[in-house]
C-alpha positions as CSV (number, residue, x, y, z in Angstrom):
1,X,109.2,154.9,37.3
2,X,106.1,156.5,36.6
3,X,104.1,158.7,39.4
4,X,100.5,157.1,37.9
5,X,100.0,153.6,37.2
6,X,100.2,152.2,33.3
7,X,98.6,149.3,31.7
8,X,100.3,145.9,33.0
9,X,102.1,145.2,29.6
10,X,103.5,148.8,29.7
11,X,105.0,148.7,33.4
12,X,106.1,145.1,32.3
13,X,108.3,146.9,29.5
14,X,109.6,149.3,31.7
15,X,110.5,147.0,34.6
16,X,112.6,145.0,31.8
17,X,114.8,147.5,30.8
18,X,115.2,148.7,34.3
19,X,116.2,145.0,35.6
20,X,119.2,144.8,32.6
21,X,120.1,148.2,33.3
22,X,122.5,147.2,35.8
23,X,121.3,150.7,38.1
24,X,120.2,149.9,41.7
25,X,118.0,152.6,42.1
26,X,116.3,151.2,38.8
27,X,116.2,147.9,40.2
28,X,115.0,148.8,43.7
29,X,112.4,151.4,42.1
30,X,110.8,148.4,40.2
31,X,110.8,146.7,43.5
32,X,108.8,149.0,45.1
33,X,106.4,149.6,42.4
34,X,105.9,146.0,42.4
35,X,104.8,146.4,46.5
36,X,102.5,149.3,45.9
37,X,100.5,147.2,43.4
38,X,97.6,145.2,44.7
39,X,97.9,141.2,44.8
40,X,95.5,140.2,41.4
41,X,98.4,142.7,39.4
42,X,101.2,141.1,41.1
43,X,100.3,137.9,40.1
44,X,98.8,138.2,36.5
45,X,102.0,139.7,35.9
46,X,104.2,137.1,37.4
47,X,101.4,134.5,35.3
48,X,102.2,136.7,31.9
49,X,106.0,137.6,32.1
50,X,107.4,134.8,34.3
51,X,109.2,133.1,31.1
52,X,110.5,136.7,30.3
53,X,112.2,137.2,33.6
54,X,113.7,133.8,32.9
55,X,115.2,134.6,29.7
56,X,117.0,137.3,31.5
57,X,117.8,135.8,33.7
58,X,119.8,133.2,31.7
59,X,121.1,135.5,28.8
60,X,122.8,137.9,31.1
61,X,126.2,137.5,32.3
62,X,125.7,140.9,34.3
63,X,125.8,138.9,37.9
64,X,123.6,141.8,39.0
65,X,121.2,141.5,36.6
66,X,120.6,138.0,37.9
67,X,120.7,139.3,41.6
68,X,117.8,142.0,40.3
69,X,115.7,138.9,38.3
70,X,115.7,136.7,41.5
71,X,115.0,139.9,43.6
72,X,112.0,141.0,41.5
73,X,110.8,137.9,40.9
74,X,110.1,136.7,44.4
75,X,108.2,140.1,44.9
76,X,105.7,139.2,42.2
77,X,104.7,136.0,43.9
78,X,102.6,137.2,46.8
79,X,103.2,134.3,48.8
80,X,102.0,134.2,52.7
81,X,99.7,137.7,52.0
82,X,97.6,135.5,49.5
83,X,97.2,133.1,51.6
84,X,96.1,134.8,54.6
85,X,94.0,137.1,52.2
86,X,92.3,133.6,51.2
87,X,92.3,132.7,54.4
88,X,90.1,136.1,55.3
89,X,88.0,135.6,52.5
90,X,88.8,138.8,50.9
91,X,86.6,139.4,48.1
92,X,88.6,141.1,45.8
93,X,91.4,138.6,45.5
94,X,90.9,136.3,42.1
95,X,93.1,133.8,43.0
96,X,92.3,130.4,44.5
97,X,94.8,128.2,47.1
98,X,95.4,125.9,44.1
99,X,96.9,129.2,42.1
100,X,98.7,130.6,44.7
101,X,100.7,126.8,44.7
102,X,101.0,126.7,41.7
103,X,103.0,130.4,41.4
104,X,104.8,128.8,44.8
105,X,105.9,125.9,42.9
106,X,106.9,127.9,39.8
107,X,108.9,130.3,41.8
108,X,110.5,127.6,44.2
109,X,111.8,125.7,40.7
110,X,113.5,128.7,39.8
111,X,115.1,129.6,42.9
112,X,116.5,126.0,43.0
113,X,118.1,126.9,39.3
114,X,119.5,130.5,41.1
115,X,121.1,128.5,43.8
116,X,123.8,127.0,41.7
117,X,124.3,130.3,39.9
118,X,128.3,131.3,40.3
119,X,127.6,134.6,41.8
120,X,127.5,134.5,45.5
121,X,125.0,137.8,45.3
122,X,122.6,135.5,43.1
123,X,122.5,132.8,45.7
124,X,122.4,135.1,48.9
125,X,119.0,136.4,47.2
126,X,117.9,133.1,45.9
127,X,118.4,132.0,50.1
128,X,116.3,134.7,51.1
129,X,113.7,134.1,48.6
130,X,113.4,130.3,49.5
131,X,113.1,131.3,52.9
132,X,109.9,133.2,51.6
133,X,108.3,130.2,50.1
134,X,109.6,127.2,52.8
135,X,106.9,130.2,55.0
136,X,104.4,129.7,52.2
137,X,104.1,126.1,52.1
138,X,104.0,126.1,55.8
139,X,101.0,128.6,55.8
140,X,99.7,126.1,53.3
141,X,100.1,123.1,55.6
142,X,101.9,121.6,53.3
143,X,105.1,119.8,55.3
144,X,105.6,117.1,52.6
145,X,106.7,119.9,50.3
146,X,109.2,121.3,52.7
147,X,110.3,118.0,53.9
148,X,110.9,117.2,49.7
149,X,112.9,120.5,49.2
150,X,115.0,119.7,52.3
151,X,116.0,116.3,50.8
152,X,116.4,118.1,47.0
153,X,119.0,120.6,49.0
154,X,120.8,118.3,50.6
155,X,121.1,116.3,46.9
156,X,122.4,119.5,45.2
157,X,125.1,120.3,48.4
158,X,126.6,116.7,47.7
159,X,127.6,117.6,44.4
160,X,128.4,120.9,44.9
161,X,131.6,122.5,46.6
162,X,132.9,125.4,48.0
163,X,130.2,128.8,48.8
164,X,128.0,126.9,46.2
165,X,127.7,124.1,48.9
166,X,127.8,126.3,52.1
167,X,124.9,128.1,50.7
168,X,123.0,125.1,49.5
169,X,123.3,123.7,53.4
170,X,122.5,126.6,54.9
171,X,118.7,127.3,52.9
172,X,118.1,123.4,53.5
173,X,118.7,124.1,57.4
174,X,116.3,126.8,56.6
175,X,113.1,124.2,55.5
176,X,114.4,122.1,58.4
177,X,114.2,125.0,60.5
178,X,110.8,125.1,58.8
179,X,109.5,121.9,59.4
180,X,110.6,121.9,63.5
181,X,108.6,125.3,63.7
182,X,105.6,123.7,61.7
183,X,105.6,120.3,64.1
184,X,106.4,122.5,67.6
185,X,103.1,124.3,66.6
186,X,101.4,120.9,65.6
187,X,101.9,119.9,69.1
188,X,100.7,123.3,70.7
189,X,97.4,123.1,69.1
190,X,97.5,119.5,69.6
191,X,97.8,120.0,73.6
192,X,95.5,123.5,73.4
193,X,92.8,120.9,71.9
194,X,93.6,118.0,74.7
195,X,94.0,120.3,77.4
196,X,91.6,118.5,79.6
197,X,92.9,115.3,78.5
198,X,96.2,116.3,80.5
């Protein structure tokens, strides 16, 4: 990587080749070019080149080049920083709540493709990454979601079998895990609210 900062569809270019290089200090040099860069870049990138990373994604039989497309592509979607950036009412962020769920939901319908993937490394990633976005929809109150992905996990372990299951069992545990947190802090603010009341 570059020490100054090139146009968007320049670093894009450069990020490809790196992610089918098969090189982890290509890969994990993309990943931290993709934290230094400010939220707006992250995501019109992601918005522009998400059907790229795709097609990568699924023409490679490289496992690691999967691992690296997961990897890189969770990094793009900023996630629980957006949020709370929105939440601050940080003026130089361009993105609404309505964009940051969408990216969430284009992300989380990928990572649900990863998790059958027959590379355990691909998966491990793809848990990780899920974990990232069950955080998301909980920062955007949005328990149905979680609750759905649960049930859609527990739907893909059924037919599954073997690691393929284990790990599909253990990322729904994960939004379940998810969902407890979310409704323990439900009733914390519920009984802050009521204190007097009890």
């Amino acid at each position: 990587m570059t020490d100054q900062n090139p146009p968007l569809d320049q670093q894009w270019e450069e990020f490809a080749d790196a992610l089918q290089s098969s090189d982890s200090d290509q890969v994990n040099g993309v990943i931290d070019d993709i934290k230094d860069m400010d939220l707006n870049e992250r995501m019109v990138l992601f918005n522009t080149h998400f059907d790229d990373l795709v097609a990568i994604y699924r023409e490679h039989d490289d496992g690691y080049v999967r691992q690296a497309v997961v990897r890189v592509t969770e990094q793009l979607v900023p996630g629980i920083p957006a949020v709370v950036a929105l939440d601050a009412g940080e003026p130089s962020l361009d993105a609404n709540v309505d964009e940051v769920r969408t990216q969430t939901d284009t992300l989380c319908g990928f990572l649900l493709e990863t998790m059958t993937d027959d590379d355990g490394r691909v998966r491990q990633s793809a848990i990780r990454a899920l974990q990232d976005v069950f955080r998301t929809y909980d920062s955007l109150e949005d328990e149905e979601t979680i609750q759905a992905l649960a049930q859609e996990l527990e739907r893909m372990a059924a037919d599954a079998s073997g690691k393929k299951r284990e790990h599909l069992l253990e990322v729904k545990e994960h939004a379940t895990h998810t969902l407890q947190s979310s409704l323990g802090r439900i009733v914390r603010d519920f009984q802050t609210e009521h204190d007097e009341f009890l």
